[in-house]
N, C-alpha and C positions, 0 to 999 in steps of 0.2 A: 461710335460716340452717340452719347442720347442729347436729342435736340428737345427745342422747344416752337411746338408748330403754331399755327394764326390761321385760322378759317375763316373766309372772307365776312363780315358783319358780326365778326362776335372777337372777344378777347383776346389776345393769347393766353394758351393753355399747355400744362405740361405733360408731354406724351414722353414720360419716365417711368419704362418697364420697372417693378420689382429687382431688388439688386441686393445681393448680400451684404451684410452689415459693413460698412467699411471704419476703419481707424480713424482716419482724419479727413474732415471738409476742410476745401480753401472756398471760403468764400468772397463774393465781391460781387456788386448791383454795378458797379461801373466802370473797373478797369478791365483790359481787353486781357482774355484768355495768354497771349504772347506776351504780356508785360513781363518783365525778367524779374523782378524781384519775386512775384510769385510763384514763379515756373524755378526758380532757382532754390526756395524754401519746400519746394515741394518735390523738387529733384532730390536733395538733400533727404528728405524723411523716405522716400522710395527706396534709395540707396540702401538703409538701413532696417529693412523687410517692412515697413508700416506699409498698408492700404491708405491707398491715396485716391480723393475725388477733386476735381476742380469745379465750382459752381461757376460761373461769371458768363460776360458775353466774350463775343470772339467764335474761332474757330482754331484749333489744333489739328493739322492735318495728322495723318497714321501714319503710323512709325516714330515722330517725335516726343512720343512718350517710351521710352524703351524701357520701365521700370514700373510697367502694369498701372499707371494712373489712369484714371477716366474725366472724363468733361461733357460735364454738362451745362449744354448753351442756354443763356440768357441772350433777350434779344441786346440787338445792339445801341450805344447812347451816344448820342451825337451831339448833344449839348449840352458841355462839362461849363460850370462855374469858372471863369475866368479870374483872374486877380485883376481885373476893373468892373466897371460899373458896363453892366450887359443888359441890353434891348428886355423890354417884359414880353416879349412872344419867346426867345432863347429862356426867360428863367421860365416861363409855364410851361413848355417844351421839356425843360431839363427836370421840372418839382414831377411831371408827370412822368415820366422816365424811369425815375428812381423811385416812382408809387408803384407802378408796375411791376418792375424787377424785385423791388422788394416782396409783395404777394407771389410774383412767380418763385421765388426763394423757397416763401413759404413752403410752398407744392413742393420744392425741392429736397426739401432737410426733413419732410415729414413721411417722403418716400422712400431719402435712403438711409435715414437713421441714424446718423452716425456717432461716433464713439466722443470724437471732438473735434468742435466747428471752430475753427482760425479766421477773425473777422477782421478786416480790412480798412474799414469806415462805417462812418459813425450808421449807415443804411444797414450795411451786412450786421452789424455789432446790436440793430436793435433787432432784427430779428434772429439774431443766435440766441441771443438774452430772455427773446419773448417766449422763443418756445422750450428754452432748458427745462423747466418747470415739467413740461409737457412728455418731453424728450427722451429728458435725463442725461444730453450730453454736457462735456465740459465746455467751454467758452475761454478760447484766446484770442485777447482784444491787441490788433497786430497794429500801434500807434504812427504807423509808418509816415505820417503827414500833421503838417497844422490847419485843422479844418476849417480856422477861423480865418484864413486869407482867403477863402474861398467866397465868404459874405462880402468882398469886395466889391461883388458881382451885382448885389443889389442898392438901393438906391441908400445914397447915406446917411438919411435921416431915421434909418430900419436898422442901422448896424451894431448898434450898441445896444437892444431889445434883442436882438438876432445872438449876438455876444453872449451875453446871458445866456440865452435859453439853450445856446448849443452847449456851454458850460455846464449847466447843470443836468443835461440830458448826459452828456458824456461824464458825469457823476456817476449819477447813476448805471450809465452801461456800466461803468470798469467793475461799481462793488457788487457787480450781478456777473462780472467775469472770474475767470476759477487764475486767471495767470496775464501781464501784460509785459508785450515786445516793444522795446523803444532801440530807434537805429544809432541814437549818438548819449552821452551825455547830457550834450543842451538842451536836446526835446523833451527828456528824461525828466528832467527842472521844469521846461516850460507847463508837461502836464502835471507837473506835482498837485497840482490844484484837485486833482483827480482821486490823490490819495491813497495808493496805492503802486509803489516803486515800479516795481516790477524788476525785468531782466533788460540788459542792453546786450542785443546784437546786430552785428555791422555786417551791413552787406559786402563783402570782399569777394575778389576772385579766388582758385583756389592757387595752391600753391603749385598742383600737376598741369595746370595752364602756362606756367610759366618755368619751369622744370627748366629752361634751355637759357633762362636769362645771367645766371649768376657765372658761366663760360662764358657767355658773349660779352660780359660788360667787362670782364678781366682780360680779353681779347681785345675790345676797345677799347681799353686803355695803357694798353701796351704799347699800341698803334701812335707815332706823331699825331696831332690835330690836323683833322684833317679840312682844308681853306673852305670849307663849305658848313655850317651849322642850320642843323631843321627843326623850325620849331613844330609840335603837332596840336592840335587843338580837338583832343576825339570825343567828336561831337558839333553840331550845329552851332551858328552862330545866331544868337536870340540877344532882343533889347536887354529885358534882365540879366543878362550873362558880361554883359560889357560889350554887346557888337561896335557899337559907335567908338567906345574907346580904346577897342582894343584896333581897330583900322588905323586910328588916328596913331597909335603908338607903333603901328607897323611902317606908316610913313617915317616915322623919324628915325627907327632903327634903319630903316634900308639909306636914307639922308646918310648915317652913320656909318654904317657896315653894308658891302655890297653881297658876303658872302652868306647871308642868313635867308632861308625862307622859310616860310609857313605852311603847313596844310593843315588845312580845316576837314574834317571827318564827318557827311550829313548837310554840307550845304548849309543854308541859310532858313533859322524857322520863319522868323518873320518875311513880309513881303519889300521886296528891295526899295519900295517906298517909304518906308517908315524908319529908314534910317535919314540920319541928318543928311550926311552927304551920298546918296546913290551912285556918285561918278567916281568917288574915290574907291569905292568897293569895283569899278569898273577898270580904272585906273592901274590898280596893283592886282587884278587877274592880267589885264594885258602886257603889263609887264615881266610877269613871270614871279614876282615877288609874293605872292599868297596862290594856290591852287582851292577851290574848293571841290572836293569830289563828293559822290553820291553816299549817300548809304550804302554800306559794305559789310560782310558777314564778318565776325567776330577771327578769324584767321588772316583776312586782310589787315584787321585793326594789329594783329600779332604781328604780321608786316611792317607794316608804319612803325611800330613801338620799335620795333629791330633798330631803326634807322633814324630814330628819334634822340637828338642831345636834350633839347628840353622839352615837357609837357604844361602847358596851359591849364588851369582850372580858375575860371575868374567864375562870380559872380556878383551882382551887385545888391547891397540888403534891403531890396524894396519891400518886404514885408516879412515877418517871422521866417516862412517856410526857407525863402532864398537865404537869409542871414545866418539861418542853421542848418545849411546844405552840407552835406558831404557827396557827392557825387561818385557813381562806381568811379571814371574815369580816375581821380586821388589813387586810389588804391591801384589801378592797374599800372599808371605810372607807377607808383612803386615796387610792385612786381617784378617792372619790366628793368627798373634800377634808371630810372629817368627825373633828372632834377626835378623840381615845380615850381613854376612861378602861378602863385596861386592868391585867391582873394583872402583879403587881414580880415574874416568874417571870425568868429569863434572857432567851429565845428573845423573848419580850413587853418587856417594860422596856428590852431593850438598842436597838429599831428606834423607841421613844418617846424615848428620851432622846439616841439618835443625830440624828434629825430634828427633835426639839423641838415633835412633834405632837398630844400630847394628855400625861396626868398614869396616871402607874403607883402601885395602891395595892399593900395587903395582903388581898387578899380574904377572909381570916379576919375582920377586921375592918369589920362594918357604917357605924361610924363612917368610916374613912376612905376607903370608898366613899362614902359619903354627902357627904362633906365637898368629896370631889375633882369632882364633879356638880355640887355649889352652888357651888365655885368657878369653873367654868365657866360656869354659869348666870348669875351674877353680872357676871362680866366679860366684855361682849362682844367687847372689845377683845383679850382676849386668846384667846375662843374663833375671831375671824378669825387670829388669828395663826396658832396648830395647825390651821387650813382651810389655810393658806397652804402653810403646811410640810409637811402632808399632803399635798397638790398635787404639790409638789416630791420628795417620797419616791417617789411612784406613777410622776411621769415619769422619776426616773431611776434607780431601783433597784427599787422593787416593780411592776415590771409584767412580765407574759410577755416582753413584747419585748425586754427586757434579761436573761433568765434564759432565752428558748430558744437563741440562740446554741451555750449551753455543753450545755445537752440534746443539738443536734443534733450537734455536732460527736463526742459519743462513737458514734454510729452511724454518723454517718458515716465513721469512721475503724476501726469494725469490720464496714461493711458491703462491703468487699472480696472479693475472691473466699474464698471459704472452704476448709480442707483437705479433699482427697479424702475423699466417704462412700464407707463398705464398697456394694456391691451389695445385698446382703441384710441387713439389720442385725437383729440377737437380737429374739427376739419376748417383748414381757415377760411 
């Protein structure tokens, strides 16, 4: 793997041997090498004989690339933009972070040339942009986020100046990009402003992950109900996600129903402080009514889902990014043929009430979280039903296998001979 070294009193600097031309960079100044959406996009173009580089920070150990991709380290960033207002030694920390990463980039994409740079955010996207010119590769601007929650970070009399100007910077990147990726519909719209459609695709599991679900859930359902229902929640419990209300709404179902419990998948992000009541989250571990377990490898999570009547996906719309979430977890309930009680957000509520697979609340609202659980709980008949239609979602809309087509087809149709590079190109 080629890194990028720091000799004491001077810069970092990129000590990136010479490397054959490769097909596609993933770039990115600030998520971690392991983040799954990229390592997933870029499994996918492996699969199908591309050369693959990964630019970002992080570290990939050897062997988990078994599809010939490479990675190259960017140092690592420790202080990402939060969705509040963050200390000014965190944002010069962070503005200086992603100045770095950016120039070290540079060094990056001008050593290994490549055919076409997949950029991430709005950092990666300007220097894929700056040096096509130079390059001559193609440019896909991967819109995977709303960048403009991220200025929440700064102070709020800067935010609407900051609005702008990220607006029309990210103007400009998309009509200096050759193709753009959007994850749902609604973001789709939200960057219309950008001008420039692009392609929608949805990050899904595949469908050979879940190969075993569609015998077990007609197995399942064969079966009496059995006095016991588990709800799972895969993933962390965070303020924005509904932690507070969703405890509150777990006291009232177990008030209700003794037979129901919960696992949490990840633990709790925030710190147990910060919720309203810290003892009631104490309360319903000691009673055996909510478990939360650690982080667990993706085969345990296959576990859980085996054993799962209903799956969780709340979150609440505190600012664009949350309000147009679609979460992998959506889809792998689905996969698994697992109802969902999910949040009434857009991007959530519209693939629930498209397929008729589980019940969308108001995750403000304890109560009708609460309520749409015990109505599930209650009715097995109709929690086979949202398994059923769950099933049916996953095979013919939420799975990779119907969402990479449209992925590969934009590379492949920019991975053609490319225009002439200069000999020597500017040294940044």
């Amino acid at each position: 793997m080629t890194t990028l070294t720091r000799t004491r009193g001077a810069p970092p600097t990129a000590a990136i041997a010479p490397a054959p031309r490769c097909e596609v960079c993933f770039l990115t100044c600030l998520l971690d090498a392991q983040n799954s959406h990229t390592r997933h996009y870029a499994q996918s173009l492996g699969a199908h004989q591309f050369q693959v580089v990964i630019v970002s920070p992080g570290h990939l150990p050897a062997g988990r690339l078994p599809w010939g991709a490479r990675h190259v380290a960017l140092p690592a960033v420790h202080d990402h933009f939060p969705h509040y207002r963050m200390p000014w030694g965190g944002l010069v920390r962070g503005l200086w972070a992603r100045m770095r990463n950016s120039l070290l980039a540079v060094v990056a994409l001008t050593r290994l040339r490549p055919g076409i740079v997949a950029a991430s955010e709005p950092d990666a996207l300007a220097v894929a942009v700056f040096l096509k010119p130079f390059l001559g590769h193609r440019v896909v601007a991967d819109l995977r986020e709303v960048y403009e929650d991220r200025l929440m970070a700064f102070p709020r009399w800067s935010r609407p100046p900051l609005i702008w100007l990220l607006r029309a910077a990210l103007r400009l990147l998309v009509a200096g990009s050759d193709e753009v990726i959007h994850m749902n519909r609604q973001r789709q719209s939200l960057h219309a402003f950008c001008r420039k459609p692009g392609v929608i695709v949805t990050y899904c599991p595949p469908r050979t992950a879940f190969a075993w679900a569609p015998a077990w859930a007609a197995a399942r359902a064969a079966r009496p109900p059995r006095p016991q229902v588990n709800v799972l929640h895969a993933g962390p419990l965070r303020l924005s996600y509904g932690a507070d209300e969703l405890l509150e709404a777990i006291e009232i179902v177990a008030a209700q129903q003794a037979g129901v419990r919960f696992f949490v998948v990840g633990g709790l992000h925030d710190p147990r402080t910060a919720l309203a009541r810290p003892e009631r989250l104490e309360a319903l571990e000691r009673s055996g009514r909510l478990r939360l377990l650690p982080p667990v490898p993706f085969a345990k999570v296959i576990s859980l889902l085996k054993v799962a009547d209903i799956g969780l996906n709340l979150v609440k719309p505190v600012d664009h990014g949350h309000r147009l979430a679609q979460p992998r977890k959506l889809f792998e309930y689905l996969a698994a043929g697992v109802p969902v009680v999910g949040a009434d957000v857009p991007s959530i509520a519209e693939v629930i009430a498209k397929w008729q697979c589980g019940l969308a609340v108001d995750c403000a609202s304890p109560s009708a979280i609460a309520a749409a659980i015990l109505r599930l709980t209650l009715d097995p008949d109709e929690r086979r039903r949202c398994a059923a239609n769950a099933l049916r979602a996953a095979r013919e809309e939420y799975c990779w296998e119907a969402q990479e087509p449209r992925f590969l087809e934009v590379f492949q149709r920019l991975g053609g001979p490319a225009p002439t590079r200069p000999q020597s190109p500017p040294a940044p």
